[in-house]
MARPA-755397 format. One line per field, with one value per residue (C-alpha): residue number from 1; residue in one letter; chain; x, y, z. Coordinates in Angstrom, 2 decimals. Layout:
REM residues N
nr NUM_...
rest A_...
kette A_...
X X_...
Y Y_...
Z Z_...
REM end
This chain:
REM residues 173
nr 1_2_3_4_5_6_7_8_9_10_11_12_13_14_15_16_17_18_19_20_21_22_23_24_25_26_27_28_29_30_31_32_33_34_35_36_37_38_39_40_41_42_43_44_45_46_47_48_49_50_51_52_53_54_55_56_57_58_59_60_61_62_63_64_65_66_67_68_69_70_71_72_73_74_75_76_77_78_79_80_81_82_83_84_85_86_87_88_89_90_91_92_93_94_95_96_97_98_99_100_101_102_103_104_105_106_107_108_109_110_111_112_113_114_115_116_117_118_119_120_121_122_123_124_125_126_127_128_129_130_131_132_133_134_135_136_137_138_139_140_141_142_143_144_145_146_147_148_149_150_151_152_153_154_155_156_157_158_159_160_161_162_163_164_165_166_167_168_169_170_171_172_173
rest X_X_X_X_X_X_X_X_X_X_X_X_X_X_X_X_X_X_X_X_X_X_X_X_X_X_X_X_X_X_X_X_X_X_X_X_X_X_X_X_X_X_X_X_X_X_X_X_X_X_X_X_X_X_X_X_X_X_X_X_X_X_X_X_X_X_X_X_X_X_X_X_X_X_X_X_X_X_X_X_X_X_X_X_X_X_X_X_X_X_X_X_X_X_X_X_X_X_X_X_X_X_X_X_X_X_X_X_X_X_X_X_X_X_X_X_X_X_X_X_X_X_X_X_X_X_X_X_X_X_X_X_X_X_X_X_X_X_X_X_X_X_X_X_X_X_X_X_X_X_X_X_X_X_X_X_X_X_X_X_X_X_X_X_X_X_X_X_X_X_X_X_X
kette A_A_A_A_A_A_A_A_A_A_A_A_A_A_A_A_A_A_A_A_A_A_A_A_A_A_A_A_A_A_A_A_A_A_A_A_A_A_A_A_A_A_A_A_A_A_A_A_A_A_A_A_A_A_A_A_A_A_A_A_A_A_A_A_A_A_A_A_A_A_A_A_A_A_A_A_A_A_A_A_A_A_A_A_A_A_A_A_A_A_A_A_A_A_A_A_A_A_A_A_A_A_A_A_A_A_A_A_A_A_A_A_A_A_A_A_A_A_A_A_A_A_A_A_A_A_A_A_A_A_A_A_A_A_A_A_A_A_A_A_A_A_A_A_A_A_A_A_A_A_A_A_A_A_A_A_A_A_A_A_A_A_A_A_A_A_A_A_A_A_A_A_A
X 85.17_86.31_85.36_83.81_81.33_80.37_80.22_77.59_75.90_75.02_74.80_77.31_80.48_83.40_84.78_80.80_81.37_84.00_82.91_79.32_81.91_83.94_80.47_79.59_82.20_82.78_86.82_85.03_82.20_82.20_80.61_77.45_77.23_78.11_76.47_73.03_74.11_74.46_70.62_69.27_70.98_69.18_71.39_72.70_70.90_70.53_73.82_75.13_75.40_76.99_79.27_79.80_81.01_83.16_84.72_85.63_86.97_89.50_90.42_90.93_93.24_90.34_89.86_91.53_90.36_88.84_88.54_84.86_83.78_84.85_88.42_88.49_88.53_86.73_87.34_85.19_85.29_82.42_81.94_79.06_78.01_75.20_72.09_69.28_69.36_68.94_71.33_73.71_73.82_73.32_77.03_78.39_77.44_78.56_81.91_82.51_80.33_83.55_85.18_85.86_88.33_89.18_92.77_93.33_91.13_88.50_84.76_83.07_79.74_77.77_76.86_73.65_71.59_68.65_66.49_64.32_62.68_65.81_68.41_70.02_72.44_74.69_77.28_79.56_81.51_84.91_87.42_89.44_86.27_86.02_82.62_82.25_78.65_77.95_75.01_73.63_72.04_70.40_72.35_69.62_70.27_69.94_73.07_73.40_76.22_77.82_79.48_81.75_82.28_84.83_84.14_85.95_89.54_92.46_94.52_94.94_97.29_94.88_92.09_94.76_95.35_91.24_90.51_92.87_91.51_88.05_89.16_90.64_87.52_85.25_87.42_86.23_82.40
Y 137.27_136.07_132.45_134.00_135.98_132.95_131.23_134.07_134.50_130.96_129.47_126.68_126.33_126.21_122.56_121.62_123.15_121.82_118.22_119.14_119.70_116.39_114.59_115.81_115.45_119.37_118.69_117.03_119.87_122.91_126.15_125.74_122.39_122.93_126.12_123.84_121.28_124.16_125.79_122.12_121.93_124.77_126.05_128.74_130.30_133.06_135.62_133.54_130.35_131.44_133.65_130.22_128.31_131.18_131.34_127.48_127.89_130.32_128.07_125.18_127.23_127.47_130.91_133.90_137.48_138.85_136.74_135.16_132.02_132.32_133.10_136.55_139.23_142.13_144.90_146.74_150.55_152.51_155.48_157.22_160.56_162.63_162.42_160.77_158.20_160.18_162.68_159.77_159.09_162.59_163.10_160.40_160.89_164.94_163.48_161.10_162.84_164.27_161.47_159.66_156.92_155.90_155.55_155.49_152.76_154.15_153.43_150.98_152.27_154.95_154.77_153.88_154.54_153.03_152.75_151.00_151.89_150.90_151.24_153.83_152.05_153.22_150.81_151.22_148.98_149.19_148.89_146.22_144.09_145.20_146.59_149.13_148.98_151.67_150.60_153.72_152.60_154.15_154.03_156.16_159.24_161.50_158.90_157.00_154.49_154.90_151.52_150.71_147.26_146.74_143.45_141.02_141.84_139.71_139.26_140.13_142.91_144.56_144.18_145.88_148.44_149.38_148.98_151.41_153.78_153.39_154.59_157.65_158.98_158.08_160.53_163.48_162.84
Z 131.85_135.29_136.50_139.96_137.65_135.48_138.66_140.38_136.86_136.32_140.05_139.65_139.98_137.31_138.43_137.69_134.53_133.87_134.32_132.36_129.53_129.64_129.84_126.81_125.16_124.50_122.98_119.86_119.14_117.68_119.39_118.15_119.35_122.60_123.36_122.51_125.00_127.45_126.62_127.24_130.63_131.15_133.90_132.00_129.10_126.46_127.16_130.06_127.84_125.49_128.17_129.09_126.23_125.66_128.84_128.40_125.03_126.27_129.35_126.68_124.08_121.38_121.16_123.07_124.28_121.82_119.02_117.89_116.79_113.39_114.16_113.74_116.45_117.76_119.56_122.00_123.54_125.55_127.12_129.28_128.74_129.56_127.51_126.33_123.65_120.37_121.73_122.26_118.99_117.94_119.47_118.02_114.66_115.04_116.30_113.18_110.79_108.44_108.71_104.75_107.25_110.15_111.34_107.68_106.71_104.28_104.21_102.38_102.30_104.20_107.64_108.49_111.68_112.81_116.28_118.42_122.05_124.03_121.31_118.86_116.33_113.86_111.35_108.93_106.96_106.63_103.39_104.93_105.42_109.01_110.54_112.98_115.38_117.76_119.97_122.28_125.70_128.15_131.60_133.60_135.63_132.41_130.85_128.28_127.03_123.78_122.71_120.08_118.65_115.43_113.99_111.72_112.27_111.51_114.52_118.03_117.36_114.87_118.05_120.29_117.75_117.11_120.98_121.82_119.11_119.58_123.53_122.38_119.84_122.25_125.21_122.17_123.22
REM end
């Protein structure tokens, strides 16, 4: 995320940020800690807090693109197609539905699906320990928004590798 976005999201600027984090002392607390000091400000809360302790974190060094809070990485890939929700995931599910692996990583367990009024979800967990969530959204206009996210991976170049994979199944929708 760009500083002029955190900056419009949250209504202050970064070099106030910046100073709300050497107040409290940020450099000595761990994520957790200082996303809470950020919700009590009350400035920035819920998505946008935690948009903003992650933005910071990656201006520090702590954590780059990419990588979560506990040190692994994820990677992320969407795509909009027309549709309504359950034919979202009705297309995603056709597309992967043979599938035993993925980029020759094998499953762990069955996918599962589930749903709720503004969601359709479907996960999978991989052999290496990884786990793929597709989240299906609606967009409007008779769209929807199929979204990948591959969780728990080891490094960088194995979010790289997944991100650019995820892109090219999701071009098959």
């Amino acid at each position: 995320m760009r500083t002029e976005a955190i900056e419009k999201g949250t209504g202050r600027s970064w070099g106030d940020w910046l100073a709300f984090f050497d107040r409290i002392g940020a450099e000595r607390l761990d994520h957790a800690a200082i996303a809470r000091e950020v919700e009590a400000e009350g400035v920035a809360t819920g998505w946008w807090g935690q948009a903003v302790v992650i933005h910071w974190e990656q201006a520090t060094g702590r954590r780059v693109e990419g990588q979560v809070g506990d040190g692994k990485f994820a990677a992320n890939a969407s795509r909009t197609i027309p549709g309504d929700l359950d034919e979202g995931l009705e297309r995603w599910v056709a597309l992967v539905a043979e599938d035993g692996d993925f980029d020759g990583v094998p499953l762990d367990a069955e996918p599962s699906t589930s749903a709720s009024e503004k969601w359709r979800y479907w996960r999978c967990p991989l052999g290496d320990g990884s786990r793929i969530q597709v989240t299906v959204s609606a967009k409007g206009g008779g769209k929807v928004v199929v979204a990948v996210q591959h969780e728990r991976l080891e490094s960088i170049e194995a979010r790289e590798r997944w991100k650019a994979y995820w892109k090219a199944r999701l071009a098959s929708l």
